[in-house]
N, C-alpha and C positions, 0 to 999 in steps of 0.2 A: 449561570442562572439555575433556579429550584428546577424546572421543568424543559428544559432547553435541551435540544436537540445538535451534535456536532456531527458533520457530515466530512468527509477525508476521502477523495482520492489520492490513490499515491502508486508507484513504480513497485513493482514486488517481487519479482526474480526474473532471471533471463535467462539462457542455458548455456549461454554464447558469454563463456569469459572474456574474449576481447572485446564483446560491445558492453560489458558489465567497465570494462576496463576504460574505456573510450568515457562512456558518461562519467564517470568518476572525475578525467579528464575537463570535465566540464560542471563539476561540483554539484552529480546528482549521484547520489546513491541508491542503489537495487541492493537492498541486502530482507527486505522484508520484514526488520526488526521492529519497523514500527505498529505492525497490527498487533501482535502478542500484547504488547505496552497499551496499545488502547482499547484490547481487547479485559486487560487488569485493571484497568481505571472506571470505566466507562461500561455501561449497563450495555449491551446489543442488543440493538433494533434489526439490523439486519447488515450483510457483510457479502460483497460474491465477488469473487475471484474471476477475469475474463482475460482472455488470450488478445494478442494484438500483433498486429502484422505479420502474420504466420507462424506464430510463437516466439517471433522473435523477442519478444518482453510480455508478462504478464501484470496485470494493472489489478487494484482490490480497490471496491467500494466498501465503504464503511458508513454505520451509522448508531449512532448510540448515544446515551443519555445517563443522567445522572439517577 
């Protein structure tokens, strides 16, 4: 849409190669390639990066517009 807003959470690195390894396992990927790409596409609203489960994976909110 002209003015529409897409909002994305998503998986964004882990430090721990075997649980980077494990989810893959389970056809999720941590590679964080996707924010660059929507950061190219897509106007930023606003983006923040937070830790989860004692770092075990880190997770990025995303928000942006045309």
């Amino acid at each position: 849409t002209q003015n529409g807003l897409l909002a994305v959470v998503d998986f964004d690195h882990t430090p721990l190669k075997v649980f980077e390894q494990w989810m893959n396992l389970n056809h999720v990927e941590i590679s964080g390639r996707l924010f660059p790409q929507l950061k190219n596409t897509f106007q930023e609203k606003n983006s923040e990066t937070k830790s989860s489960y004692f770092g075990l994976w880190k997770y990025t909110l995303f928000l942006g517009g045309k």
